[in-house]
C-alpha positions in Angstrom: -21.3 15.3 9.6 -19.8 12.8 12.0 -16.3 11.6 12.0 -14.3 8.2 13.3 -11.0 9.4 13.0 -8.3 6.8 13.5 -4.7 8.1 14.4 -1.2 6.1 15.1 -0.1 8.1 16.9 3.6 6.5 16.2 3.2 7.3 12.3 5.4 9.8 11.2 7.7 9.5 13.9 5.4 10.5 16.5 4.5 14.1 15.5 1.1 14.0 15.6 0.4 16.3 17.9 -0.3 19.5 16.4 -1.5 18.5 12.8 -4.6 16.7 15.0 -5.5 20.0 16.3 -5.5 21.2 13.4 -7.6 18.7 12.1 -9.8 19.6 14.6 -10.2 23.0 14.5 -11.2 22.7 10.8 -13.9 20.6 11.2 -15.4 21.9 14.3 -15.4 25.2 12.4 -17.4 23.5 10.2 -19.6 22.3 12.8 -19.0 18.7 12.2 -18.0 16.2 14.9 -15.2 14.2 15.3 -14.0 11.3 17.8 -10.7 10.6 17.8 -9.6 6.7 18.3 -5.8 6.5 19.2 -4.5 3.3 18.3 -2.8 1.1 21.0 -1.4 -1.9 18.6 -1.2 -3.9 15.8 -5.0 -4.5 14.7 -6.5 -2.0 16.5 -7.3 0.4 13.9 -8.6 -2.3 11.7 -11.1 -3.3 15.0 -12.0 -0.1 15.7 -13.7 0.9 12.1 -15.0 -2.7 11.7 -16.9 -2.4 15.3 -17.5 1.6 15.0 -17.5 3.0 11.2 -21.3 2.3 10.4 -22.0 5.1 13.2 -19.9 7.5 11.2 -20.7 9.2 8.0 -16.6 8.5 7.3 -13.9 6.4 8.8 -10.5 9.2 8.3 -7.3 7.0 9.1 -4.7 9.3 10.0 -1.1 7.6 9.8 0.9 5.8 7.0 0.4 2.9 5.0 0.3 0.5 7.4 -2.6 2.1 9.1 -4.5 3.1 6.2 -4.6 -0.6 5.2 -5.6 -1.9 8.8 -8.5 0.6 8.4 -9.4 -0.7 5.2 -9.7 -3.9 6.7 -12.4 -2.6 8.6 -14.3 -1.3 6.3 -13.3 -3.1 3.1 -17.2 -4.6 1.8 -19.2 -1.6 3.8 -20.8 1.4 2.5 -18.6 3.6 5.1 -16.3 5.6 3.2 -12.6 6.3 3.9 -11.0 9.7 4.3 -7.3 9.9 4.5 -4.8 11.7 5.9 -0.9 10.7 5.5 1.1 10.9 7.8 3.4 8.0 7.5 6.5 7.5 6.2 6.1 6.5 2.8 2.6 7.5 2.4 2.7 5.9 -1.1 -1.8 6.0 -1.5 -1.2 9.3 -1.3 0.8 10.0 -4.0 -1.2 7.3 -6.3 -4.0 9.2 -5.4 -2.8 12.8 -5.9 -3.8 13.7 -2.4 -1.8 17.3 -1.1 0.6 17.3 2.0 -1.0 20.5 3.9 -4.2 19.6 6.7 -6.6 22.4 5.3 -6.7 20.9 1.6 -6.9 16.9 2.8 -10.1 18.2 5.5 -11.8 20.0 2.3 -11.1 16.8 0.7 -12.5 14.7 3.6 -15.8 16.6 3.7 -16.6 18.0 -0.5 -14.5 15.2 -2.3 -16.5 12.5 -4.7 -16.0 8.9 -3.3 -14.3 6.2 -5.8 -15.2 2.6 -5.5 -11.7 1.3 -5.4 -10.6 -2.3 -6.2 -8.9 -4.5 -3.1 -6.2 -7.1 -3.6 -7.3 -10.2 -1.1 -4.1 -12.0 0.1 -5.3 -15.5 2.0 -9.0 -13.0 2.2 -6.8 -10.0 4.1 -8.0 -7.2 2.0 -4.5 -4.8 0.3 -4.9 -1.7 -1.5 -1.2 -1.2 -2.5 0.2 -4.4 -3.6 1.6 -7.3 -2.1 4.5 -9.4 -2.9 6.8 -12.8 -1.8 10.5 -12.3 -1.7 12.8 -10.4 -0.7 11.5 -7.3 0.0 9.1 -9.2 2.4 12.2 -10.7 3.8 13.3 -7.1 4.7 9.9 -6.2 6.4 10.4 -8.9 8.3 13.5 -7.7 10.0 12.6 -4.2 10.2 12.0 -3.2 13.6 9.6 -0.2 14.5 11.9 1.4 16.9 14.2 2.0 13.8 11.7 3.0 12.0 10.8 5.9 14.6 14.4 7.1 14.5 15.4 7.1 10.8 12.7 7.0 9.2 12.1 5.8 5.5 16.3 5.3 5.7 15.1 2.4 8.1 14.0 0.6 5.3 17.2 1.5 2.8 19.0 -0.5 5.8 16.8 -3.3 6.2 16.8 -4.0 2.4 20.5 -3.7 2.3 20.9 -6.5 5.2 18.1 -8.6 3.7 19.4 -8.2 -0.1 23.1 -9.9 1.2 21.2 -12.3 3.5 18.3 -13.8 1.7 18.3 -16.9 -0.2 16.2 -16.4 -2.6 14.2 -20.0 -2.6 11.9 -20.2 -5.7 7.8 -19.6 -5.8 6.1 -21.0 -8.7 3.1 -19.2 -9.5 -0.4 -20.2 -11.6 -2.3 -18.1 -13.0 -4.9 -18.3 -16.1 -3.7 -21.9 -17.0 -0.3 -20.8 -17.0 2.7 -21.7 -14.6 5.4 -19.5 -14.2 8.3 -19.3 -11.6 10.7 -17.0 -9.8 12.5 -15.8 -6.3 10.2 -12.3 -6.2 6.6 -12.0 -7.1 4.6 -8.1 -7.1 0.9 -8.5 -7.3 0.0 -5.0 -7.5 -3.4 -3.1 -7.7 -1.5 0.1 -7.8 1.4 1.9 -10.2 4.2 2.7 -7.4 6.0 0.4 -5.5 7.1 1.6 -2.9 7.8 5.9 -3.2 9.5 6.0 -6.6 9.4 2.5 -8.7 6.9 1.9 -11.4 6.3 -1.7 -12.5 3.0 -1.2 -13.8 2.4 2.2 -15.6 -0.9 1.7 -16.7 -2.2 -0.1 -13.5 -5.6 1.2 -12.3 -7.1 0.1 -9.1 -11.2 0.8 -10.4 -10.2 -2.0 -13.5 -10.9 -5.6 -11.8 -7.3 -6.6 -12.1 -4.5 -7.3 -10.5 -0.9 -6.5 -12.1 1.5 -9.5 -12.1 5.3 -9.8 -11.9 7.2 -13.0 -11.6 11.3 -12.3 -11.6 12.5 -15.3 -12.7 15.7 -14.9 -12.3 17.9 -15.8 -8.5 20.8 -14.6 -6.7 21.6 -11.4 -5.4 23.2 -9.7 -7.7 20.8 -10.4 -10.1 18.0 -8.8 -8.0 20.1 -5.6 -7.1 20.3 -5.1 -11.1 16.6 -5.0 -11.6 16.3 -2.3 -8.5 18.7 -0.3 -9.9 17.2 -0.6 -14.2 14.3 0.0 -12.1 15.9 3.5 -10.5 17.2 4.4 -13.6 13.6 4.2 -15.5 12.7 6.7 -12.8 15.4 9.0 -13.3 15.3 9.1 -16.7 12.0 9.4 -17.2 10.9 12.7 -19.4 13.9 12.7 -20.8 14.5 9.3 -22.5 12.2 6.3 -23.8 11.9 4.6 -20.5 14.1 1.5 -20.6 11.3 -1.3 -19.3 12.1 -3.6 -22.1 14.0 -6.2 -19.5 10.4 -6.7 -17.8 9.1 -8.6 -20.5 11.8 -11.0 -20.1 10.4 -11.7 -16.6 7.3 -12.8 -16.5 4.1 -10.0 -16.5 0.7 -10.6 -16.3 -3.2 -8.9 -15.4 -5.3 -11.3 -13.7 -8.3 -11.7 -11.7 -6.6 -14.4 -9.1 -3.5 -16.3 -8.9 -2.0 -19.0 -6.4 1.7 -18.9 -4.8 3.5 -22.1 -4.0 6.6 -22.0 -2.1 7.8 -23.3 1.1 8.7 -21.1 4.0 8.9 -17.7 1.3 8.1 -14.3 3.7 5.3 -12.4 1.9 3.7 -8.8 2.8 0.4 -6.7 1.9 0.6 -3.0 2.0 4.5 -2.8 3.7 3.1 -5.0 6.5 4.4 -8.3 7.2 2.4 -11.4 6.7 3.5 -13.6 9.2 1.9 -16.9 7.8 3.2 -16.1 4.2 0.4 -16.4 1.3 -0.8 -18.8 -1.1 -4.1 -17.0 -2.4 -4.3 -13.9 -4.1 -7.5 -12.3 -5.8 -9.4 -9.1 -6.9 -12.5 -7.6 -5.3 -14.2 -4.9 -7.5 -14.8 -1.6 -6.2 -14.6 -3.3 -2.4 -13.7 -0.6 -0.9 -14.9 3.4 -0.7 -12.7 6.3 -0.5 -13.1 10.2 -0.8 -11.0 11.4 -3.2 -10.0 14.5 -5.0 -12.6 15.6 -7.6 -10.7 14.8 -10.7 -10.8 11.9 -12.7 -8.3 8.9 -11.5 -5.3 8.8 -13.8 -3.4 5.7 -13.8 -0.5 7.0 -15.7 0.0 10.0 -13.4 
């Protein structure tokens, strides 16, 4: 077998080092070869499995989201299928997924695990496999800077949200979708159950499905928006123990849908925890776009 394997080497922090030999070990054991592509910037992951990946058996991107979803710009539409191994911050496909932390058991994974055609979000045609969203968490993106990110780590981001949550405006997006209009200051589009490493707005999400998972907050102001994060913390830590309290959703606005359109004037957006600098006004599904080795088991969307 023959391995494109995609590192940031900034993922994680930087400490890359000794989990790629590793990495490297196992599979030579195993007498496959591997060719490691270090990335040098923003879009180079995503350019190196578009130009190389059909020379490979599998494209393996090794870093966190960010990275994973560059790569699966590069191969999102091929048959080249994508191996994982997270080593980001949040690493939030990986705990969709179910994938383990330890190198040996993601490797076995890489090389004897069944490959799922996966659904992709398309934001203005950039391919997600997370979610994507307009708001104020995008906002917070926007001001994060990656040399904080390096230091503190996913704390970076309690920062940035903090500073964006007192700063941002919260400008309304009206959205249409299926003949309906709805509007709001945040909009999710999710293919996936987690946002970010802990919230659920969609438990029964399913990215093999053909939809897309809809939230419109339709509600403004700050306050307002620090209540639902924190109904939204509490579902999680109550969860087991107590009917989950996601009864104030439905006051918002929630929907499944094939395709929606966002209009709004000057409102940040992100795909996948990466900043979208033009915003976006286009959002759609594309069935089983993309192909990823995964654990054997059956997906479970409620897991």
């Amino acid at each position: 077998m023959r391995y494109l394997l995609i590192v940031n080497p900034a993922s994680g922090g930087g400490k890359q080092h000794h989990r790629l030999v590793k990495v490297l070990k196992f599979f030579r054991k195993k007498g496959d070869e591997v060719v490691v592509h270090q990335t040098s910037g923003p879009d180079d992951a995503r350019l190196a499995a578009r130009e190389h990946g059909a020379d490979f058996d599998a494209v393996i991107a090794a870093g966190g989201d960010g990275t994973i979803n560059e790569v699966v710009g590069g191969l999102a539409g091929t048959e080249v299928p994508l191996g994982v191994l997270p080593w980001g911050t949040g690493n939030v496909f990986a705990r969709e997924m179910g994938l383990p932390r330890r190198v040996k058991p993601l490797c076995r994974i890489i090389r004897r695990g069944r490959i799922r055609c996966l659904d992709l979000g398309m934001a203005d045609g950039r391919p997600f496999l997370l979610m994507a969203s307009a708001g104020l968490d995008a906002y917070a993106l926007q001001r994060l800077a990656g040399a904080q990110k390096k230091v503190w780590g996913v704390w970076s981001y309690v920062g940035a949200a903090l500073s964006a949550w007192w700063r941002y405006r919260s400008p309304l997006i009206e959205v249409q979708l299926d003949g309906i209009v709805d509007r709001g200051s945040f909009v999710l589009v999710s293919n996936t159950r987690l946002y970010g490493t802990i919230l659920v707005f969609f438990p029964h999400a399913d990215p093999t499905d053909g939809m897309l998972d809809v939230f419109v907050f339709r509600h403004s102001g700050r306050w307002k928006f620090l209540g639902m994060v924190v109904q939204m913390i509490w579902n999680h830590l109550t969860e087991g123990r107590k009917p989950r309290a996601a009864g104030f959703l439905a006051r918002h606005g929630v929907y499944r849908v094939k395709s929606l359109r966002l209009v709004s004037r000057g409102v940040p957006a992100q795909a996948d925890g990466e900043y979208l600098s033009n915003g976006v006004s286009e959002i759609a599904v594309s069935p089983g776009a993309l192909r990823v080795l995964l654990p054997g088991r059956r997906l479970d969307p409620r897991r």
